[in-house]
C-alpha positions in Angstrom: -17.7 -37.0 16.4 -16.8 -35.6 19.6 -20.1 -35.0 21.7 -21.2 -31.7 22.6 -20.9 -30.6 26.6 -23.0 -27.6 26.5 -22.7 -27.2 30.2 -18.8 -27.1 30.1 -18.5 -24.7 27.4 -21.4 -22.4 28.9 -18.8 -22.8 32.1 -15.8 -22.0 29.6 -17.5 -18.9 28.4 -18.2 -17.5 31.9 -14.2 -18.0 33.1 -12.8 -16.6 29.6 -14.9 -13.4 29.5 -13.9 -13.0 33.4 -10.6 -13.2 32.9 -10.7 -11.1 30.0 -12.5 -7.8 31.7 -9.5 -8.6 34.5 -7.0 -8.0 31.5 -9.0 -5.0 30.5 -11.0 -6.4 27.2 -14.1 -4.8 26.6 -16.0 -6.9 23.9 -19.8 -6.7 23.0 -21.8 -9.6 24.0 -21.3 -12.9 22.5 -24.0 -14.9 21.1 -22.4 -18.4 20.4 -23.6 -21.3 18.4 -22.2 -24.5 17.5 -23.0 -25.7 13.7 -21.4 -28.3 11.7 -18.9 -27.7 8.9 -21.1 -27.6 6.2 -22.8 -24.3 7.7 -19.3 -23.2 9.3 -18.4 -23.0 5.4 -21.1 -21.5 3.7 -21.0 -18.7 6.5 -17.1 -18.6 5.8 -17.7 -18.0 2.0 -20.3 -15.8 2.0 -18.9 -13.4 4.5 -22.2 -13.1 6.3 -25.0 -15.4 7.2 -28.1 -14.7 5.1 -26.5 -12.5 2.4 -27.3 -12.5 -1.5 -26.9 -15.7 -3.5 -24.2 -15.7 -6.3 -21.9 -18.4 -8.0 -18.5 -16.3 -6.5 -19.9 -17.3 -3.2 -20.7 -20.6 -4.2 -17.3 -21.5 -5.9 -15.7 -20.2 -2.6 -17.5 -22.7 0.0 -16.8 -25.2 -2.7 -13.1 -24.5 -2.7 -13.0 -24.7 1.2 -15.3 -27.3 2.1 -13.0 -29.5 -0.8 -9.5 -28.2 1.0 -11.5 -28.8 5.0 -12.7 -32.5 3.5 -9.1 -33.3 2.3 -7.8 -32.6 5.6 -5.9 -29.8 4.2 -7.1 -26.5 6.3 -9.5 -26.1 8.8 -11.8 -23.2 9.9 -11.7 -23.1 13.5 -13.5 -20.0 14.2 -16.0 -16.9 13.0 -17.2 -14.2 14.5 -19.2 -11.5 13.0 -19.2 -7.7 14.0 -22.5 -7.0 14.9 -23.5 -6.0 18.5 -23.9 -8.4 20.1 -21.3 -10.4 18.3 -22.0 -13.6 16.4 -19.9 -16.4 16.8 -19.9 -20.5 15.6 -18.1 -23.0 17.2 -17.8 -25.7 14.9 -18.9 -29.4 16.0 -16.5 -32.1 16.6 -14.3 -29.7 18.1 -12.6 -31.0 21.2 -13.5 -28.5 24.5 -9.6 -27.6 24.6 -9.9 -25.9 20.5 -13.7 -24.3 21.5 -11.9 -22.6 24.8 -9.1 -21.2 22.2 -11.8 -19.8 20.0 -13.8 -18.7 22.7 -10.7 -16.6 24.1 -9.8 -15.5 20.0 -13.5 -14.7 19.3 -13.5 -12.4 22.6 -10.5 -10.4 21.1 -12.1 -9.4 17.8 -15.1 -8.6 19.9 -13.3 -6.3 21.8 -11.2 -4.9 18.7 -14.4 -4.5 16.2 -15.8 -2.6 19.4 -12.9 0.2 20.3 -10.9 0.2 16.8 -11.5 3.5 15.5 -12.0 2.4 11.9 -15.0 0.2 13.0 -17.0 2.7 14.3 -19.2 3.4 11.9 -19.9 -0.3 10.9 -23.5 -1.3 10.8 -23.9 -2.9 14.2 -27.1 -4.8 12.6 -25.1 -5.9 9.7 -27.1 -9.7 10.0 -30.8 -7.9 9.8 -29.5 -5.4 6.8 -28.2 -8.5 4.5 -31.4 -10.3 5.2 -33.1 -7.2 4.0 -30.8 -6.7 0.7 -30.9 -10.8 -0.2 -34.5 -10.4 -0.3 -34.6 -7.7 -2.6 -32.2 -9.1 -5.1 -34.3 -12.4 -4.9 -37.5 -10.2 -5.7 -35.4 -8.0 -8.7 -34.4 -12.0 -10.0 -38.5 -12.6 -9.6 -39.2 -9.3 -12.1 -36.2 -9.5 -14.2 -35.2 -12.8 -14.9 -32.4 -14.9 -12.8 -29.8 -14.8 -15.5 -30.2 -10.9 -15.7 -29.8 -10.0 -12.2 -26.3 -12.3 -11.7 -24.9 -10.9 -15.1 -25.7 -7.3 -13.4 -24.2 -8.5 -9.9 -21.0 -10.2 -12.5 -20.3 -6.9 -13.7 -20.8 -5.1 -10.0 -18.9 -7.3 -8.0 -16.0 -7.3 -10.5 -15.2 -3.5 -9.5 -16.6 -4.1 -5.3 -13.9 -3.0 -3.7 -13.6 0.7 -5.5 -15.6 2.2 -2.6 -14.4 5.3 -0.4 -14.3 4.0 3.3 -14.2 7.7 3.6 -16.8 10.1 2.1 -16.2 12.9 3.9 -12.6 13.8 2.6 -14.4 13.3 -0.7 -17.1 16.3 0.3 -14.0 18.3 1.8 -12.3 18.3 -1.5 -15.6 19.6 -3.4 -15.7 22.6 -0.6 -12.1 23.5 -0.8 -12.8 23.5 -4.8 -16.3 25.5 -4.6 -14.0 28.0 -2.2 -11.2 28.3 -4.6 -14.0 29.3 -7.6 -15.7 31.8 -5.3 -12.1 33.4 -4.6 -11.5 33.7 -8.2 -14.4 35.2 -9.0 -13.9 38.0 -6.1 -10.1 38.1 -7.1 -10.9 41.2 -9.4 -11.8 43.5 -6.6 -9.3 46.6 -6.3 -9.8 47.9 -2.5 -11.4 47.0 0.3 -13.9 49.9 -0.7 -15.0 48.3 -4.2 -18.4 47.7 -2.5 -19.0 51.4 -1.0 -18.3 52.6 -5.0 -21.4 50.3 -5.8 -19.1 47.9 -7.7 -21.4 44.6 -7.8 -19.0 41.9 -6.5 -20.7 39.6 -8.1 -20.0 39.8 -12.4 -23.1 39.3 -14.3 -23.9 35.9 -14.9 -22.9 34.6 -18.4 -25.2 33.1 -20.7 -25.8 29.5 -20.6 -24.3 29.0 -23.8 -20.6 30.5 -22.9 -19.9 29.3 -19.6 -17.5 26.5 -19.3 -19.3 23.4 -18.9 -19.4 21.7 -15.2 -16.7 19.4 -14.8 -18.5 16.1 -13.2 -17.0 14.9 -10.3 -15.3 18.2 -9.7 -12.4 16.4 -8.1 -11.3 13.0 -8.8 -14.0 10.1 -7.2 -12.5 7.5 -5.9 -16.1 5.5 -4.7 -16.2 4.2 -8.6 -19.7 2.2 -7.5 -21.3 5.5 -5.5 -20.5 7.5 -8.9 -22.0 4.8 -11.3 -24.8 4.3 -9.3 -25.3 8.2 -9.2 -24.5 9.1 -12.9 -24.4 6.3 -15.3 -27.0 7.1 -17.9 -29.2 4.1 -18.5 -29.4 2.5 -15.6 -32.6 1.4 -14.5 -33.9 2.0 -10.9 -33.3 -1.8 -10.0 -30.0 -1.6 -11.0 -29.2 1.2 -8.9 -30.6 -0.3 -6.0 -28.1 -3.5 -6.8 -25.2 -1.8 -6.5 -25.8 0.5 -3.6 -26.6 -3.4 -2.1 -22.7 -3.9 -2.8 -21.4 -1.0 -1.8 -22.9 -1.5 1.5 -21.9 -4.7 2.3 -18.5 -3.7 1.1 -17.9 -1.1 3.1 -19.0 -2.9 6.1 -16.3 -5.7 5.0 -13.3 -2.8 4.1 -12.6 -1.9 8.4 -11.9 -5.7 8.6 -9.6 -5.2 5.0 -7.7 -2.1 6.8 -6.6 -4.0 10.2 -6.6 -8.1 9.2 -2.6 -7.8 10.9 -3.9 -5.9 13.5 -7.0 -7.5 14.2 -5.8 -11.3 14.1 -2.5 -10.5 16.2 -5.2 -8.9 19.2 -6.8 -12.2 19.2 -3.8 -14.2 19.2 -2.2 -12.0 21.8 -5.1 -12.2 24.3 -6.2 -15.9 23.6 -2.7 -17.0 24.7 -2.7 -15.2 27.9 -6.2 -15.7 29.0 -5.5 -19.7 28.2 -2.3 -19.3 30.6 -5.0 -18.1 32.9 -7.0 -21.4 32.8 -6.5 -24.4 34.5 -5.7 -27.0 32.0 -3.8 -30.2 32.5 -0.8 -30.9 31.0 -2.5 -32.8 28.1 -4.6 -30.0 27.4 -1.7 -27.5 28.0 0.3 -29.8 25.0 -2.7 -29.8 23.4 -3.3 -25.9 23.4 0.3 -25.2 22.7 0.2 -27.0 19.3 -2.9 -25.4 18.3 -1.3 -22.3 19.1 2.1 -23.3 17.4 0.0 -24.0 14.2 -2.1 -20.7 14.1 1.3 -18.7 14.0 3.1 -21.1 12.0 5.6 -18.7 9.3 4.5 -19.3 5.6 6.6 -19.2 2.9 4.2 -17.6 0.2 2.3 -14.3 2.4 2.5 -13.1 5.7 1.0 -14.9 8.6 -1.3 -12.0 10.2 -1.9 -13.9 13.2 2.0 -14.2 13.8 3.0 -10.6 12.3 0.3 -8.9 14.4 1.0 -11.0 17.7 4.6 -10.0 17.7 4.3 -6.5 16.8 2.1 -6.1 19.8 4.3 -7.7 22.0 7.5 -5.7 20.6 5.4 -2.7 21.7 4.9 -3.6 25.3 8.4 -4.8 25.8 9.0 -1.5 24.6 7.5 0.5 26.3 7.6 -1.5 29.5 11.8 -1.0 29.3 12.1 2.2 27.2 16.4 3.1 26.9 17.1 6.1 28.3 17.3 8.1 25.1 13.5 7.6 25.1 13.1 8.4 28.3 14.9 11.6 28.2 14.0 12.8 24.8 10.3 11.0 24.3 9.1 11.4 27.9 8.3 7.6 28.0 7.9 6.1 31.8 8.8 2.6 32.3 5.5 0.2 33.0 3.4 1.7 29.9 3.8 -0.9 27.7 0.2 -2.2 28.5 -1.6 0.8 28.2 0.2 1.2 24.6 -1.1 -2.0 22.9 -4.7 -0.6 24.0 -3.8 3.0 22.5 -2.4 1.3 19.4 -5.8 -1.2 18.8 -7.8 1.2 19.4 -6.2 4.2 17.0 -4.1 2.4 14.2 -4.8 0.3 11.3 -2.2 -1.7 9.3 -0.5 0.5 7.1 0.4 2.7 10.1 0.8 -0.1 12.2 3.4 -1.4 10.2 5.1 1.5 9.4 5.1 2.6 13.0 6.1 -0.1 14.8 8.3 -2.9 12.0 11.8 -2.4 13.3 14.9 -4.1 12.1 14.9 -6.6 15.2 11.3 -7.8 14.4 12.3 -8.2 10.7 15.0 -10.4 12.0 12.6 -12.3 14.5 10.4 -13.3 11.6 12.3 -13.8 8.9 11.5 -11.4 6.9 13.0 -10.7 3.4 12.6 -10.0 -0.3 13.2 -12.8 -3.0 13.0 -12.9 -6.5 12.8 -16.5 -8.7 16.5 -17.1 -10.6 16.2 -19.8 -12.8 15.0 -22.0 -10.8 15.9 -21.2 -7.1 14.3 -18.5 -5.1 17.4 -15.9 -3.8 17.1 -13.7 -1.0 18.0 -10.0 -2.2 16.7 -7.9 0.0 17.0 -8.0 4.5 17.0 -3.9 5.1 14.2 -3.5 7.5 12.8 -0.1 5.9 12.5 -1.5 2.3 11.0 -4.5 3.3 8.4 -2.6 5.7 8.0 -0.1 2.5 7.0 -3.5 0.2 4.3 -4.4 3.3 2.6 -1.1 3.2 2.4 -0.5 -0.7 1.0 -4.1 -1.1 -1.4 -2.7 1.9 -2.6 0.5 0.2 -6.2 0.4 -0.9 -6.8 -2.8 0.5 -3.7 -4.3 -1.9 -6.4 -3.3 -5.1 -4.8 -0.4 -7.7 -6.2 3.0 -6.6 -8.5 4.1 -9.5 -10.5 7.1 -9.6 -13.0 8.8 -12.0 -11.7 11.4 -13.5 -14.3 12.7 -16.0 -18.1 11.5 -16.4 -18.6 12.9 -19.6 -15.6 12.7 -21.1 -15.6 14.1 -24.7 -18.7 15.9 -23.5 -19.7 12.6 -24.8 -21.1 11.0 -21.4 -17.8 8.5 -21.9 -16.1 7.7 -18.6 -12.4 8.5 -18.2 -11.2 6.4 -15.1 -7.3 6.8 -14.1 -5.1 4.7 -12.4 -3.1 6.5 -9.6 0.4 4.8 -10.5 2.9 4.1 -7.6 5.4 2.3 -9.3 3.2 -0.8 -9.5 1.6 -1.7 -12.8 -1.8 -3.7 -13.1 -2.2 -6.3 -15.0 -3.8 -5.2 -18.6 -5.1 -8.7 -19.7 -7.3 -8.4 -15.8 -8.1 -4.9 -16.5 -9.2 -5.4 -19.8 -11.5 -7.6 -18.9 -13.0 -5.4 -16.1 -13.4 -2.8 -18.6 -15.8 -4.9 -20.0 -18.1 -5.3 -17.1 -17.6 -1.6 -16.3 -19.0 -1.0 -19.8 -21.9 -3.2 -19.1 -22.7 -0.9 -16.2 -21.8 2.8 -17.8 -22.9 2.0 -21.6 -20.7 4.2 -23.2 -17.1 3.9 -24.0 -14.7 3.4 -20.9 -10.9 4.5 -20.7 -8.7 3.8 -17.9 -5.4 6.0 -17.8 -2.5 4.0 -16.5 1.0 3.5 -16.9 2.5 0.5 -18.7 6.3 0.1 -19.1 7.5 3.2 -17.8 4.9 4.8 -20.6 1.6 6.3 -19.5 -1.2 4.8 -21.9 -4.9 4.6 -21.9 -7.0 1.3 -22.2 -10.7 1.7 -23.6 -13.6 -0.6 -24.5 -16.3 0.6 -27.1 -18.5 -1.9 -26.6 -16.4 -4.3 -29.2 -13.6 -4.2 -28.9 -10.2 -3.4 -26.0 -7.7 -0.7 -27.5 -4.8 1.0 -26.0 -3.2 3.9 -26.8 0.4 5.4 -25.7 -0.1 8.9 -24.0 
């Protein structure tokens, strides 16, 4: 176990965040702490320090812990987006890996600070969990253990169906409450109608024949927000649970929305600030293959801290040298590139950032291509630069998750709910979705359908309560 020099990283700290306000960061504050692995892991699984006990998050420290105790992977740094920031250095670290983290941690800071899709993030994320574990501790207390983590099974299965944005949501309903109140004046003859005495308004039908209220009005895609509003049974407890998820959710859905983005701003500042340090030349070789190792290519997923990194650096070079077709027909000025990459963290998130900025050069750089399995070799089938930044950006839409929204609360005026799958030539998998119907059901207890489309055939899955069925539309 390496000892800890306390002094020498306090001294580390001070340089890095210097040199980084030189280059223009502007992070929170930095609280840092150094913890062993154990507690390095159990902060890793859980997300947040302090949040709600579950077995999810307990199978998850026990997966990495085993992979960290194997020698297999290694968590070399988190940072939390609170203000001040969070960070843990983990011990037995030597001061050359701490000074990289320090210099990554500093460049989330400053990206969870200015990245426009973090701004409305709980800030006081640590104090909120703290709050929300104690109630689902005192709901266990009243209800039973087992109770309360068969709720949370069923809730967590269908987490990530939140709207990270509400208000296009409320937008919709106006636009729809406008279009009715249009209709209903649509009848009117002359601009003179009113002078004649003609009531604008037609008398108000009885109850009994007016065409029942469509709930939601327009398609929902915040499936935990409308379950927690409208499922029938619920008790008040289980409300409470999964407004607790949704949350902490969509606290967690900025970081789902910009994980290129945000791990390439890191990468790209912690190299140059560590250029800025003086190291030796064993800690220079020693830096260099930490580095080499956090943007090493896979072979199975993108490397975010590599795809980001470069993308960020293809934009400066960019806009640093633009050709003179850009200059002359896009008005660009050589020397910008800088003040791009702090336009681009602080306005994009992935999907654009992909689509915006992948060119066929960067594909190249990387390596990128499609593959499918034949027999038993993998073959490269696609290189073209557009389709393969298409593939990125459909497996980044809605977080990589199928886009499902309600569509009908009481369907079959029978308080049934009618979910639909929002199909972009990407099919779910129906044994998974099954299943989830099951846990939905648990939380809406009454029959649950999910429109999809299976084979080039749209068809519609439902669980009674006994038994899964599907139907061909």
């Amino acid at each position: 176990m390496i000892p800890v020099d306390m002094p020498a990283i306090e001294k580390a700290i001070d340089q890095i965040f210097g040199i980084a306000e030189r280059f223009g960061l502007d992070p929170f504050p930095i609280h840092f702490e150094i913890v062993p692995p154990s507690i390095m892991y159990e902060f890793g699984a859980y997300g947040l320090p302090g949040r709600f006990s579950h077995w999810t998050h307990g199978r998850a420290y026990q997966q990495t812990k085993t992979m960290y105790d194997y020698g297999l992977s290694k968590i070399y740094e988190l940072v939390i987006n609170t203000d001040p920031c969070y960070a843990f250095l983990m011990e037995g670290n030597s001061m050359i890996q701490n000074k990289l983290v320090i210099a990554h941690v500093v460049g989330h800071s400053d990206f969870f600070k200015n990245n426009a899709y973090f701004r409305r993030t709980n800030r006081k994320m640590l104090d909120s969990v703290s709050i929300n574990a104690e109630r689902i501790r005192r709901y266990e207390f009243q209800h039973g253990r087992l109770e309360v983590e068969q709720f949370l099974d069923a809730v967590l299965s269908i987490q990530e169906h939140v709207d990270p944005q509400p208000e296009m949501r409320q937008k919709a309903i106006e636009a729809a409450e406008r279009a009715r109140h249009e209709e209903r004046h649509a009848e009117r003859t002359t601009p003179y109608d009113d002078l004649l005495l003609l009531d604008p308004k037609p008398p108000a039908e009885p109850e009994a024949n007016r065409a029942p209220r469509k709930i939601p009005e327009e398609p929902d895609k915040d499936l935990l927000q409308f379950i927690a509003e409208h499922a029938p049974e619920l008790e008040d407890w289980q409300r409470d649970v999964i407004q607790i998820v949704r949350s902490e959710m969509l606290y967690f859905v900025p970081q789902m929305q910009t994980k290129i983005m945000n791990e390439g701003w890191a990468a790209y500042w912690h190299l140059r600030i560590m250029r800025e340090l003086d190291l030796s030349d064993a800690e220079y070789l020693e830096f260099s293959q930490l580095h080499a190792n956090v943007l090493a290519p896979s072979k199975q997923s993108l490397n975010p801290y590599l795809v980001g990194m470069k993308l960020f650096e293809h934009i400066e070079k960019s806009w640093d040298n633009p050709t003179e077709e850009q200059r002359r027909e896009l008005g660009r000025v050589p020397g910008q590139g800088r003040a791009k990459i702090f336009e681009v963290r602080e306005m994009e998130n992935d999907v654009s950032f992909i689509r915006n900025y992948l060119t066929q050069d960067l594909i190249d750089d990387l390596d990128l291509y499609i593959y499918k399995l034949e027999g038993d070799e993998l073959k490269v089938v696609e290189k073209d630069y557009q389709k393969i930044r298409d593939m990125i950006v459909a497996g980044m839409t809605n977080f990589g998750y199928p886009y499902i929204v309600v569509e009908d609360g009481d369907y079959r005026r029978n308080r049934e709910l009618y979910l639909k799958h929002l199909y972009e030539e990407q099919e779910i998998d129906i044994d998974y979705a099954e299943k989830t119907l099951r846990y939905v059901y648990q939380l809406w207890r009454r029959p649950v359908h999910l429109e999809t489309v299976l084979n080039g055939k749209g068809v519609v899955l439902t669980y009674d309560g006994e038994k899964n069925t599907k139907r061909v539309l």
